[in-house]
VOBA-1610 file (N, C-alpha, C; in pm, whole numbers, padded with zeros to 5 digits, always signed):
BEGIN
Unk+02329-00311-05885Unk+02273-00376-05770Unk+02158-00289-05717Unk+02056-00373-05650Unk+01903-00293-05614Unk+01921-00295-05508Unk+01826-00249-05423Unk+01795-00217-05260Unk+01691-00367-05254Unk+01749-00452-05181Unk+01646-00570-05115Unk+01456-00511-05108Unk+01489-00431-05011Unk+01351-00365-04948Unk+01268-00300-05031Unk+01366-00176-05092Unk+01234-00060-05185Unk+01310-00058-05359Unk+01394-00166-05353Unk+01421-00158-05532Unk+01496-00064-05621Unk+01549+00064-05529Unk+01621+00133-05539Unk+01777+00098-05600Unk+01841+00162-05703Unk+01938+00145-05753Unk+02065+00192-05634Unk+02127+00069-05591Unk+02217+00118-05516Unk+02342+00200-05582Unk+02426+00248-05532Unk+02565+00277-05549Unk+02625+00195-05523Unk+02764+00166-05628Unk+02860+00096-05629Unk+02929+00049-05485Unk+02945-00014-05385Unk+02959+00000-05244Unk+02912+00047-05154Unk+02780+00068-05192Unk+02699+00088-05051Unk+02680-00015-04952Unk+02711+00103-04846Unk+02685-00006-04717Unk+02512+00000-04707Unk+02445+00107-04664Unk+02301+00106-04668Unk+02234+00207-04784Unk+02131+00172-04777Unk+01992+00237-04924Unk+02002+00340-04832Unk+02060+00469-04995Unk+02037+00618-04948Unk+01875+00656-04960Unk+01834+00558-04980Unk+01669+00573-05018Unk+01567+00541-04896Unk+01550+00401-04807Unk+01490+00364-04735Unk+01604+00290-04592Unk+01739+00333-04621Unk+01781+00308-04482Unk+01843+00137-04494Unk+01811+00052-04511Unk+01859-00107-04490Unk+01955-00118-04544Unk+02082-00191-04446Unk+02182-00231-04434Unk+02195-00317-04602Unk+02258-00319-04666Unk+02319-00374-04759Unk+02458-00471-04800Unk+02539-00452-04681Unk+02725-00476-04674Unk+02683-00624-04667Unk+02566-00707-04581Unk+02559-00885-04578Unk+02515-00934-04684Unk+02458-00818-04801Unk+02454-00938-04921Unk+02567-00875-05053Unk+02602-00950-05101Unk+02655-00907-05203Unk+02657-01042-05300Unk+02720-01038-05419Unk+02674-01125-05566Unk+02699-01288-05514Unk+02804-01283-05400Unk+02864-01448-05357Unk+02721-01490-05209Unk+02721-01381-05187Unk+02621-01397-05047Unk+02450-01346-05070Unk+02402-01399-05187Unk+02267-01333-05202Unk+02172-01315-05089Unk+02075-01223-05103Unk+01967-01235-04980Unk+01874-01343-04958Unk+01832-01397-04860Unk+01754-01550-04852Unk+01621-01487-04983Unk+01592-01566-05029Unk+01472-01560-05115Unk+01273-01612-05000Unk+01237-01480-05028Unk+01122-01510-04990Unk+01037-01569-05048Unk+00914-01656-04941Unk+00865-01717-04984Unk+00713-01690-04984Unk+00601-01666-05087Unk+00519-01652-05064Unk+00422-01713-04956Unk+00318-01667-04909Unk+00206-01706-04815Unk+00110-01772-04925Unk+00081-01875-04872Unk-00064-01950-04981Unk-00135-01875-04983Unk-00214-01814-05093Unk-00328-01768-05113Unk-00474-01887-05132Unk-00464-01970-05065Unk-00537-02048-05099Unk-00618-02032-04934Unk-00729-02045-04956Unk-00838-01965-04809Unk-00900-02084-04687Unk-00809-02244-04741Unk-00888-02267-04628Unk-00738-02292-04571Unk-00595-02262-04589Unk-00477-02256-04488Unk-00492-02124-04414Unk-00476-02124-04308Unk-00495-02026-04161Unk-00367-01985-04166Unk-00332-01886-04149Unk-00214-01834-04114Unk-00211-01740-04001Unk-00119-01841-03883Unk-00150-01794-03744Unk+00015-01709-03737Unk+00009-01592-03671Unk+00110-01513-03637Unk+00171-01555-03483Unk+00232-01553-03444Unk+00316-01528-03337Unk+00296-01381-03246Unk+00196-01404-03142Unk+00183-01254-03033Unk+00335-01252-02974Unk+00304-01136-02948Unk+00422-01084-02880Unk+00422-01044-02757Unk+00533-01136-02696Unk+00493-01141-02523Unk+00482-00980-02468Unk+00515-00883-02526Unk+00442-00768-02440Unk+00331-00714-02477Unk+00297-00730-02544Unk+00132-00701-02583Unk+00041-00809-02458Unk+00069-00956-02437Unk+00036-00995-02394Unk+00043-00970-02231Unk+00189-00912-02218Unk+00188-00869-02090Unk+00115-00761-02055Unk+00104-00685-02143Unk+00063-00564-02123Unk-00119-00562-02102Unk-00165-00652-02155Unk-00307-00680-02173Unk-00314-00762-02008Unk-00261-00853-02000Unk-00260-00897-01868Unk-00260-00751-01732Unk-00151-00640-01733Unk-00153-00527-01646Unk-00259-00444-01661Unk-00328-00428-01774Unk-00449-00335-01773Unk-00565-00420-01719Unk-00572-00574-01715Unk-00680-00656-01681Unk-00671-00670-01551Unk-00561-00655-01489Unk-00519-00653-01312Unk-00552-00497-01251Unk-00516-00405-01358Unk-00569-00300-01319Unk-00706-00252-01282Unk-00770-00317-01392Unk-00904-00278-01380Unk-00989-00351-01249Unk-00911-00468-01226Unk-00981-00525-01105Unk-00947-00434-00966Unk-00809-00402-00985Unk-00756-00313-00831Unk-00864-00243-00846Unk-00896-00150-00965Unk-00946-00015-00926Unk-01089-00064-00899Unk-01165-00188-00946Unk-01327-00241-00949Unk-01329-00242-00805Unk-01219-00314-00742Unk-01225-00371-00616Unk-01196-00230-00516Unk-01096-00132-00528Unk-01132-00020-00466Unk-01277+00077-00470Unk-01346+00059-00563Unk-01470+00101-00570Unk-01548+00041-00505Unk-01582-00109-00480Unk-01654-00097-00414Unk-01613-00108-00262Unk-01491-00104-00197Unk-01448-00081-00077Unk-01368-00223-00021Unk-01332-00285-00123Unk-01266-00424-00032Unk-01142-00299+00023Unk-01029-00252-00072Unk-00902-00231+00009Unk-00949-00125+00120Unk-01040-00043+00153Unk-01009+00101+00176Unk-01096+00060+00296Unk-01152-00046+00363Unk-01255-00058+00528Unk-01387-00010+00499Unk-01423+00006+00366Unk-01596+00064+00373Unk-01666-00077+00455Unk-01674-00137+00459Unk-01737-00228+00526Unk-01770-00201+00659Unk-01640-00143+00728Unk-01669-00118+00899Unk-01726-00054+00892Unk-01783+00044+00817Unk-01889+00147+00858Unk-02024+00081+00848Unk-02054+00057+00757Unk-02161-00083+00724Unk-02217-00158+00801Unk-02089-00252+00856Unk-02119-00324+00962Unk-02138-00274+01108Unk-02095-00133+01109Unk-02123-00066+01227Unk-02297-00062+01287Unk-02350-00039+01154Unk-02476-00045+01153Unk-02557-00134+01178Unk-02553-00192+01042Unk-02597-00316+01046Unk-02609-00389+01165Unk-02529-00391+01254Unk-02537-00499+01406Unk-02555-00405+01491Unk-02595-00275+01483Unk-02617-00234+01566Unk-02810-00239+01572Unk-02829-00169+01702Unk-02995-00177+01717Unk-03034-00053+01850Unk-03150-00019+01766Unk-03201+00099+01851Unk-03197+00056+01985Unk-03230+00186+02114Unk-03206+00111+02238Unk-03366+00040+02295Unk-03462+00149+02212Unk-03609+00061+02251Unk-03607-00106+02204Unk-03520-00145+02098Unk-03558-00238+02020Unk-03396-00333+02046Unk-03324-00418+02184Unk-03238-00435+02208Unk-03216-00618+02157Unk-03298-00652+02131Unk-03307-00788+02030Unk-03316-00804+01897Unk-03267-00683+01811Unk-03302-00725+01646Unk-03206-00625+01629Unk-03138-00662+01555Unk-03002-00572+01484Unk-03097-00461+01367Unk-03023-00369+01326Unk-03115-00268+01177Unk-03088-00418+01118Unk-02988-00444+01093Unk-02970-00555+00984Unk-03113-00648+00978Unk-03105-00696+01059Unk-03239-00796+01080Unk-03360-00760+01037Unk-03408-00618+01097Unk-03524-00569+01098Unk-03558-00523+01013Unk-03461-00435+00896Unk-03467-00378+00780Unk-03451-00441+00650Unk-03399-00596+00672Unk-03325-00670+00554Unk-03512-00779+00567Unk-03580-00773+00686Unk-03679-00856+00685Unk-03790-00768+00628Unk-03809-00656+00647Unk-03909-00593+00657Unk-03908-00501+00497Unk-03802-00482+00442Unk-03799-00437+00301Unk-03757-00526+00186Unk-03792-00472+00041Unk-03759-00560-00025Unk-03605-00508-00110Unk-03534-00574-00144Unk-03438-00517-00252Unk-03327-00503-00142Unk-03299-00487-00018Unk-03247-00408+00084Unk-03057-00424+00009Unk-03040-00270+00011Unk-02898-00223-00004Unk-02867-00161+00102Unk-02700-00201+00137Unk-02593-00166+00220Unk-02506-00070+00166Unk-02468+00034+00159Unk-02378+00121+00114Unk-02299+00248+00203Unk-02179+00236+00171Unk-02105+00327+00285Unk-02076+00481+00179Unk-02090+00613+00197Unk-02074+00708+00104Unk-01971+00818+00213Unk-01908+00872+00170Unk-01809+00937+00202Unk-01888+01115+00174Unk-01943+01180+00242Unk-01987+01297+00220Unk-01883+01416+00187Unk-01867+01518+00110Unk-01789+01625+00081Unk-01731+01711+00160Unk-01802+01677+00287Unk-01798+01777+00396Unk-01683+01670+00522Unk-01674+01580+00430Unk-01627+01496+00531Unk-01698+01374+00615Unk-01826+01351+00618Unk-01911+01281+00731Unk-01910+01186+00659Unk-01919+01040+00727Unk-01921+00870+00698Unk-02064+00851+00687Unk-02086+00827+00573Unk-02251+00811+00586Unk-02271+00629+00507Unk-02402+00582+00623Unk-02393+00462+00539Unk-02548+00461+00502Unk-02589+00421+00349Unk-02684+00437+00323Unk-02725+00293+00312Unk-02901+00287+00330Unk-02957+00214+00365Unk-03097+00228+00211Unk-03127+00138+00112Unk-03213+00140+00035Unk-03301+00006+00010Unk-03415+00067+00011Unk-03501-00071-00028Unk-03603-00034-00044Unk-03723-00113-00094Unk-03888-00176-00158Unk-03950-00199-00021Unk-04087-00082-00024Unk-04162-00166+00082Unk-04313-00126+00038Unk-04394-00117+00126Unk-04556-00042+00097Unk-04578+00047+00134Unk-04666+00135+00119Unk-04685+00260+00190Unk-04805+00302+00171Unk-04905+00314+00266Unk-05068+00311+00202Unk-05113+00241+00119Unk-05048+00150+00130Unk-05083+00002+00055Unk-04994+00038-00114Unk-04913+00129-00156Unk-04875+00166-00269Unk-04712+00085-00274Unk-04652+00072-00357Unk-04493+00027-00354Unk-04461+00128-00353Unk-04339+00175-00280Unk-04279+00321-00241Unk-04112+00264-00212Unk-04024+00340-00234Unk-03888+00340-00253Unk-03805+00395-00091Unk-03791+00363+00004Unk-03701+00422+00106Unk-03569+00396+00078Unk-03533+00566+00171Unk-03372+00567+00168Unk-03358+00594+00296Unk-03289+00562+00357Unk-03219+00584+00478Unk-03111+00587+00522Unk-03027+00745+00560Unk-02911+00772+00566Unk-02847+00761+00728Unk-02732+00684+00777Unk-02689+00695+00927Unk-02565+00780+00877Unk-02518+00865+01004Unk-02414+00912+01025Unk-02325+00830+01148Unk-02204+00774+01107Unk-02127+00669+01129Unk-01999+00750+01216Unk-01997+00689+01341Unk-01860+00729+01423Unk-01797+00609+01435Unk-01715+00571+01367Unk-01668+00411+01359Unk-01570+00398+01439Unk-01484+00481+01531Unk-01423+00475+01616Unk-01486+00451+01743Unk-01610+00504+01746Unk-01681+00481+01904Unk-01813+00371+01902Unk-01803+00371+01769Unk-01935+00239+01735Unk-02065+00284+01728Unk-02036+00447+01700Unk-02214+00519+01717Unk-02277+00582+01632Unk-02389+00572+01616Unk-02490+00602+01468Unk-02572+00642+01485Unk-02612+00758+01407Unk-02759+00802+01397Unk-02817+00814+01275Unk-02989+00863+01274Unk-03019+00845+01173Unk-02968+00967+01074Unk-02947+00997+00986Unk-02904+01106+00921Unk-03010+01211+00859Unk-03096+01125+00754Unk-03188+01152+00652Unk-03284+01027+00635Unk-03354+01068+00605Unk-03510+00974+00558Unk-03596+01039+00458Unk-03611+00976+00344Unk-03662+01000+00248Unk-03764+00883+00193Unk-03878+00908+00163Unk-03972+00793+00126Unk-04035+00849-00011Unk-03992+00798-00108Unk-04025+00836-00234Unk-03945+00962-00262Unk-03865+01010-00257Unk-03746+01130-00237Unk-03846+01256-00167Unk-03919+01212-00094Unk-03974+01297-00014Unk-03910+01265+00152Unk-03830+01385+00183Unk-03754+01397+00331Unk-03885+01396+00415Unk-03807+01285+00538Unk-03929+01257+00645Unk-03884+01373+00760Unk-03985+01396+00860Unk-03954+01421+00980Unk-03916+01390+01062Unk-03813+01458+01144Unk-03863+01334+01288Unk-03925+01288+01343Unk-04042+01323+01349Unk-04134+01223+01405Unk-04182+01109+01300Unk-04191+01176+01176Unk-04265+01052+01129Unk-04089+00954+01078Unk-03973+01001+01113Unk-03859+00907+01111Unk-03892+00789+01239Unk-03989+00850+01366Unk-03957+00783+01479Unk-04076+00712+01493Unk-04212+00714+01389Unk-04278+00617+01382Unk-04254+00500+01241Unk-04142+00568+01135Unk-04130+00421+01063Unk-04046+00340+01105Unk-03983+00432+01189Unk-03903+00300+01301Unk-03953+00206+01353Unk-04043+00292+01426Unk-04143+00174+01543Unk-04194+00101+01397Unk-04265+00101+01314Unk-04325-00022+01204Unk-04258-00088+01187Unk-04078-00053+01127Unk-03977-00132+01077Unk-03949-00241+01165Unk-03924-00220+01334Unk-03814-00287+01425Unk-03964-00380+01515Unk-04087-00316+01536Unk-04216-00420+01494Unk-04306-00502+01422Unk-04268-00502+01314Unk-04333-00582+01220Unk-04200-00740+01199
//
């Protein structure tokens, strides 16, 4: 008698192949093993397998995963928004009719909202966009520092072409931005 699996010469009463392990005791000469049946080799029958529900589950938990973590990045679970919106509706005190939102989302092009978490600890919400500058296209950034408990903001940083502004010339692209 052979081993079903690897063809191995069994021993007289073996329960399993001292060779590859498989049970042997359910077949014997009255109880043969089912006879297999070949797969068509013929190329236009498809031969579809059967997935296996944890692969499938499992592909499903890494696809839920990746959204938690997409969606913690950009701040749905974690409140980046209130800092954002802190801004955004807020408005200088010379300029008490036009939100930044308004004035900065009209007056630049491209305009980005972004809340950044500084190393040091400080809530910073950054402000990016397309505008002119001596008649040239030039890149602004504009950084607030965010007290979202008291609703109060200042400007942080100003950079126009990654060149840091002054304060003063921070407190005349204001006046252009919240006038034009």
């Amino acid at each position: 008698m052979f081993c079903e699996k690897c063809g191995k010469k069994l021993v007289e009463g073996a329960i399993f192949c001292d060779n590859c392990g498989t049970s042997i005791s359910r077949f014997t000469d009255s109880n043969p093993p089912p006879v297999q049946m070949s797969v068509s080799q013929d190329p236009t029958v498809t031969v579809y397998k059967k997935r296996s529900g944890k692969k499938a589950l499992v592909m499903i938990g890494v696809l839920v995963l990746l959204v938690v973590v997409f969606m913690g990045a950009v701040g749905v679970f974690n409140g980046d928004e209130k800092y954002v919106e802190v801004v955004k509706s807020g408005h200088p005190v010379a300029y008490p009719d036009i939100t930044y939102e308004e004035a900065y989302n009209s007056f630049f092009d491209s305009p980005k909202w972004k809340y950044l978490k500084t190393d040091d600890g400080l809530d910073i919400v950054q402000f990016d966009g397309e505008c002119t500058y001596d008649g040239e296209p030039a890149h602004m950034v504009v950084q607030f520092k965010v007290n979202v408990s008291s609703g109060d903001f200042d400007i942080y940083a100003m950079e126009l072409d990654d060149n840091p502004q002054s304060i003063l010339d921070i407190a005349v692209i204001q006046s252009v931005i919240f006038e034009s």
